[in-house]
C-alpha positions in Angstrom: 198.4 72.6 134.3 196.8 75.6 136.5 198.6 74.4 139.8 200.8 72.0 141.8 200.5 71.2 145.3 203.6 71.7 148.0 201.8 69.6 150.4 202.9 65.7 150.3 200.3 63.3 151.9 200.1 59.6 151.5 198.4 59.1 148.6 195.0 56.4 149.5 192.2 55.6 147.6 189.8 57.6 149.8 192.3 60.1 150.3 192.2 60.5 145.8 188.6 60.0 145.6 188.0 63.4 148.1 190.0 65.4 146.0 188.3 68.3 144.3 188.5 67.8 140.8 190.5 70.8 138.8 189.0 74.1 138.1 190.5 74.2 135.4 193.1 72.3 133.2 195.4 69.8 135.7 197.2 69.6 139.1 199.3 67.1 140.9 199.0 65.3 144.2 202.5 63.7 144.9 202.7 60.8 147.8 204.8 61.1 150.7 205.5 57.3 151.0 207.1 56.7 147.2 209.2 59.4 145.5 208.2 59.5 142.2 204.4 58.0 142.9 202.0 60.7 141.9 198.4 61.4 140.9 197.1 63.8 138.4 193.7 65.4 138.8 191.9 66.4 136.1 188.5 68.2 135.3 186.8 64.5 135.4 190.0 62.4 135.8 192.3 60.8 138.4 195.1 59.3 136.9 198.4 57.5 138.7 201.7 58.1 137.5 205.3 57.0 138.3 208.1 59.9 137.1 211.5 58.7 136.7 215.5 59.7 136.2 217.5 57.6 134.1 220.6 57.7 131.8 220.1 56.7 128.2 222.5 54.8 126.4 224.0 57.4 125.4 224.7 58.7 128.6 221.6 61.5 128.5 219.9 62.5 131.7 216.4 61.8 130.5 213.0 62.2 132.7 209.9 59.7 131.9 206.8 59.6 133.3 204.4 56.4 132.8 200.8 56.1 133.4 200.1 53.6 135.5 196.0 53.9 135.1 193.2 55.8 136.4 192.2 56.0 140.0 188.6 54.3 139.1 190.6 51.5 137.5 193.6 51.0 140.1 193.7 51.2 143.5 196.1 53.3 145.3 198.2 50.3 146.8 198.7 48.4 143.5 200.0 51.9 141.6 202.2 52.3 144.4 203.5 48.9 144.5 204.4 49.3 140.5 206.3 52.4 141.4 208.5 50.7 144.0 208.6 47.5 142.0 210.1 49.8 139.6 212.9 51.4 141.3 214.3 48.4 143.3 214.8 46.5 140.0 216.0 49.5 138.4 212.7 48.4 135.5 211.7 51.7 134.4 209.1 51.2 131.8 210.5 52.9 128.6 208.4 54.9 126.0 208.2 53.0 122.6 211.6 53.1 121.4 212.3 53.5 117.5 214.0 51.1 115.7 217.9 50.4 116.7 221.1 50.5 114.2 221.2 46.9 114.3 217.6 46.4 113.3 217.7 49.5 110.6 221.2 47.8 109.1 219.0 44.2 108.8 216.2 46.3 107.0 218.7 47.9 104.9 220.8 45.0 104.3 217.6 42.7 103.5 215.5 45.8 101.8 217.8 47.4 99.5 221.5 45.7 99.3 219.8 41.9 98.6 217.2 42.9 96.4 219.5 45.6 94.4 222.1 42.8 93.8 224.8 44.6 95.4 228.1 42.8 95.5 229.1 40.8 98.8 232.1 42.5 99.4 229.7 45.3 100.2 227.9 43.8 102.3 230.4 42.1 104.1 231.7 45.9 104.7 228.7 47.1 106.2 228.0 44.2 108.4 231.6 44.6 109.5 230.9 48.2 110.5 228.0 48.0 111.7 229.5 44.7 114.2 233.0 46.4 114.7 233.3 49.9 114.4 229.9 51.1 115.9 229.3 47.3 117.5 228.6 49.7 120.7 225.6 51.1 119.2 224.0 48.5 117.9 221.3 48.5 120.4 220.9 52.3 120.5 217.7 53.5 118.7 218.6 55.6 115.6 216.4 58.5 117.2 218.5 58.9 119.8 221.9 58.9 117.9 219.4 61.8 115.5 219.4 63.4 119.3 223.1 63.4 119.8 225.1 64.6 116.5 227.7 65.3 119.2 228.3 61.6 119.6 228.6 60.6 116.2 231.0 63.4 115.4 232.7 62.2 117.8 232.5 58.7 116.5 234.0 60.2 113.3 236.8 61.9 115.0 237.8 59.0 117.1 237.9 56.9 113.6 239.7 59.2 111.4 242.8 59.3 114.4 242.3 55.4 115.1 241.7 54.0 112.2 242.4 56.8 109.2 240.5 58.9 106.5 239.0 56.1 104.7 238.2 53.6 107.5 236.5 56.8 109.2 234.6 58.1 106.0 233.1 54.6 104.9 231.8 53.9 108.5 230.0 57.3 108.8 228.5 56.7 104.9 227.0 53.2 106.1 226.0 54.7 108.7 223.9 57.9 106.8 222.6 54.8 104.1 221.4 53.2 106.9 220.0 55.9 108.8 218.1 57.1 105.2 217.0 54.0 104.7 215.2 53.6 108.0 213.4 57.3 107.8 211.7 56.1 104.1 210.4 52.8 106.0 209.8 54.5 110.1 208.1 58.0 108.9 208.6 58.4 113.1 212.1 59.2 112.5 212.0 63.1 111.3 215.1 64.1 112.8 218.1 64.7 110.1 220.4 62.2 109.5 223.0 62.7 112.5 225.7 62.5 109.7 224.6 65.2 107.4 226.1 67.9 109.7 229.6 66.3 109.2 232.6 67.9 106.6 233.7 64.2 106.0 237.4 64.1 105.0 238.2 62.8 101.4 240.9 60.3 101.6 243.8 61.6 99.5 244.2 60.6 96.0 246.7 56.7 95.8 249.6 57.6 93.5 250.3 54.4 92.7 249.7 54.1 88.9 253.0 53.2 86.7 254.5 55.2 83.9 255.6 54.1 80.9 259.4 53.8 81.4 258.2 51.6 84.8 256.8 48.8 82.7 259.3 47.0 81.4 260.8 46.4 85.3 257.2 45.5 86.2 256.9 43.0 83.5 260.3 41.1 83.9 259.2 40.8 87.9 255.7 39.2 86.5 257.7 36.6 84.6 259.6 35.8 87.8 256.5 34.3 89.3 256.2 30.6 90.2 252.7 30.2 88.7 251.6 30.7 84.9 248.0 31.2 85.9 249.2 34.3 88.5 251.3 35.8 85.7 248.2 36.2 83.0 246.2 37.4 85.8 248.4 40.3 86.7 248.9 41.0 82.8 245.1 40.8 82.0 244.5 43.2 85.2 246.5 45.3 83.7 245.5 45.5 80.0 241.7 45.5 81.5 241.7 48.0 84.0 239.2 45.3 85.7 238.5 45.0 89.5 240.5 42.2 90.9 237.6 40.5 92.7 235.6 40.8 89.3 238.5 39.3 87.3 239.3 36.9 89.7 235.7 35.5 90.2 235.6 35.5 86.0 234.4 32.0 84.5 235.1 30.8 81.0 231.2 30.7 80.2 231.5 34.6 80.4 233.5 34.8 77.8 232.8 35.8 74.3 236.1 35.1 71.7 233.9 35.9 68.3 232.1 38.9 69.8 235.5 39.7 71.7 234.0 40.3 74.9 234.2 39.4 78.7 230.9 39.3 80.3 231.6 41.0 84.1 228.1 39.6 85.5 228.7 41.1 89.4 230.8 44.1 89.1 231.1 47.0 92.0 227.7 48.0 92.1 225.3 44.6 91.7 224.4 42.8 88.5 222.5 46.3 87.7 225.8 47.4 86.7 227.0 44.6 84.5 228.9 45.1 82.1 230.8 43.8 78.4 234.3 43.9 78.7 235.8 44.7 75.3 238.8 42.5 74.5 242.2 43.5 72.8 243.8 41.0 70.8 246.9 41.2 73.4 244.0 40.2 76.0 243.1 37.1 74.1 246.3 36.0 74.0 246.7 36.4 77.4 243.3 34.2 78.2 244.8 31.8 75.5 247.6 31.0 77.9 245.8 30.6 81.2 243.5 28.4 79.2 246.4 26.1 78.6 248.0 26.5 82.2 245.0 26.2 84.4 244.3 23.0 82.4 247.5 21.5 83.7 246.8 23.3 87.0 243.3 22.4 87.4 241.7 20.4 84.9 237.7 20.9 84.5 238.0 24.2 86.6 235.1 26.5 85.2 237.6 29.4 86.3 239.7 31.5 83.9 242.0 32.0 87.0 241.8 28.8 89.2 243.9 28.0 92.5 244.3 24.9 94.2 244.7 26.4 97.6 241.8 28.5 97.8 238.4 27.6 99.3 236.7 28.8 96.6 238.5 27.3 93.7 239.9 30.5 92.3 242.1 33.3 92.7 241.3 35.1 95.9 244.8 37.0 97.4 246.7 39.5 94.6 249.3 40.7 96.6 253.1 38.7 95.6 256.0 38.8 98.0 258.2 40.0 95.3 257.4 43.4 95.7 255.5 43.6 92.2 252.8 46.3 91.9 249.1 44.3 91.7 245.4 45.0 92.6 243.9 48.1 91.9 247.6 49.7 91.5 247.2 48.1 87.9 243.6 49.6 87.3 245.2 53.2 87.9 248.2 52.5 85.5 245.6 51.2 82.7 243.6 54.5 83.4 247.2 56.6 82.8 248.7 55.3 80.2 245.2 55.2 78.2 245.2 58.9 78.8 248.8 59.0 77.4 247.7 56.6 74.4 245.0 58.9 73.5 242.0 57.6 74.5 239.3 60.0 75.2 237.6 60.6 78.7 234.5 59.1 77.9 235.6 56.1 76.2 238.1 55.4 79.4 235.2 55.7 81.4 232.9 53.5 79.5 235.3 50.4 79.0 236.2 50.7 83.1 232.3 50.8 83.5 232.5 53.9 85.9 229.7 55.8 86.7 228.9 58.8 83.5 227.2 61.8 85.4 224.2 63.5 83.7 220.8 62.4 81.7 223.3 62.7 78.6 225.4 59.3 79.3 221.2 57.7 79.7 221.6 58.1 76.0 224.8 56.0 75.3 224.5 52.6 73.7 227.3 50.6 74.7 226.0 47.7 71.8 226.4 50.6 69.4 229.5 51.9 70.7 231.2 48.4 71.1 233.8 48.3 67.6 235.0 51.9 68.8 235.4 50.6 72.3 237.2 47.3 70.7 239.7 50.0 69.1 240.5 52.3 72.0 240.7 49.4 74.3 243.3 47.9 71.3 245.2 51.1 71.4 245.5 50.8 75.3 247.2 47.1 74.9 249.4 48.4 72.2 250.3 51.0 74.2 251.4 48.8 77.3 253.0 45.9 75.3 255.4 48.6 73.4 256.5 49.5 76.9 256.4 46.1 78.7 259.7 44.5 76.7 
């Protein structure tokens, strides 16, 4: 613009039509009557505007202007009127806003967890972060968090003191997938993620696999349990290094006795990451005798590990009252001891289905591999049961 007036008048529609139009690029003529009620003169243009102050959500002083329409098109009074209308109901027209975290978390939920298969525990996670831990920005358009790193660092540090390291760190991950998510589908959002700036803590490593010499306690405390069908679950966790939801979830259609093989259709991960379990004798055994006691305990239950007080039929909580170590405490000691048995790395890896970096591990066939998976996963259950008595 080449110039702005000083002078305030009472902006009428003869009083717009006489003005000279602009030598050159723009000026202003602001009304006397309504603060924020203006009219922009162009070379061959009148156009009304209302200009207003506002807060965002996140607390921002933020200035808008909307067009309200050209002079030939709207008359002085009705552009006016808008303005005030406006400001006593506190309406300020807002600029199209992009799309908020609780509409990018949908997209992402329904565009990439669904489809991918990923497990429901994971998505139960994210829609509890998204609902509880950033439930107060669910509204907020992800450009404007992109405008305020500040506040989400903030977020984070307020988490990691509230709620601890892991709590902290898995909220501000959904919230980058999220985010990422949204600027593939809105090309809009160009802004970096808010959360790439942030150094996000690690949570410290659990130390809470068992030795060796710690078995044999472990094991006389398993036979202490009131329930047969609990007791081979802990043992099988243990000699399987498998995921307690995974195991617990596990139906006697998955498994294979002649090829030797639990079928784990929905591991961590989604069904893209199913997965064989290779079976140790001592593991067969051990599904042997839940067989028998989940037929007394539930007969005709298509679980391996049934329950008759959960909702869904099967084993659902780990934990026992008798202090015995359970869960994915058992999952560490299995990835210990097999270390201490001599099992490689890469077969350790490969029989707890975890993630092998590199265009190498593309190569691996686990079909191929299975009779040498079938002995290392043999020498891990000989390995436990010498200690165990």
């Amino acid at each position: 613009m080449n110039q702005t007036t000083d002078t305030f008048k009472v902006l009428t529609d003869r009083y717009v039509r006489e003005l000279p139009p602009a030598s050159a690029g723009r000026y202003i003529e602001r009304d006397g009557r309504q603060p924020g009620f203006f009219v922009m003169v162009g070379e061959k243009t009148k156009t009304y505007y209302a200009q207003f102050d506002y807060r965002d959500s996140l607390g921002k002083r933020r200035t808008r202007r909307v067009k309200l329409g050209r002079a030939d098109q709207i008359t002085a009074q009705e552009a006016r009127a808008k303005t005030a209308a406006m400001v006593v109901r506190k309406d300020q027209p807002r600029k199209e806003e992009h799309i908020t975290l609780a509409a990018a978390w949908a997209e992402y939920r329904d565009g990439h967890l669904v489809p991918h298969e990923r497990s429901q525990r994971t998505i139960d996670g994210g829609q509890d972060t998204i609902e509880r831990l950033l439930g107060d920005w669910r509204d907020v358009p992800l450009d404007r968090l992109a405008e305020r790193p500040d506040e989400v660092n903030r977020r984070y540090v307020a988490l990691l003191s509230e709620r601890g390291v892991a709590t902290a760190k898995n909220a501000m991950a959904c919230l980058r997938a999220v985010y990422n998510h949204a600027a593939r589908m809105h090309p809009e959002l160009s802004r970096p993620n808010p959360v790439g700036r942030l150094r996000l803590k690690t949570p410290p490593p659990r130390n809470t696999a068992m030795a060796a010499t710690e078995l044999a306690p472990w094991h006389e405390l398993l036979r202490r349990l009131p329930c047969p069908v609990r007791q081979e679950y802990h043992l099988f966790m243990l000699l399987s290094a498998c995921r307690r939801e995974a195991l617990a979830s596990a139906r006697w259609e998955h498994l294979d006795v002649r090829r030797r093989a639990l079928r784990v259709p929905k591991p961590k991960g989604g069904t893209a990451r199913a997965f064989d379990l290779p079976l140790s004798r001592e593991m067969l055994r051990c599904l042997a005798r839940a067989r028998r006691a989940g037929r007394r305990l539930c007969p005709g239950s298509p679980w391996i590990f049934p329950s008759v007080t959960s909702r869904s039929g099967h084993i659902e909580e780990c934990k026992e009252k008798n202090g015995l170590k359970t869960g994915h405490a058992l999952r560490h000691t299995w990835r210990t001891l097999a270390q201490e048995a001599g099992v490689t790395e890469l077969d350790a890896k490969l029989i707890m289905n975890h993630t092998i970096p590199g265009a190498n591990a593309g190569y691996l066939s686990r079909s191929a591999l299975w009779p040498h998976l079938l002995a290392a996963q043999e020498k891990v259950s000989q390995f436990i049961m010498e200690h165990c008595v």
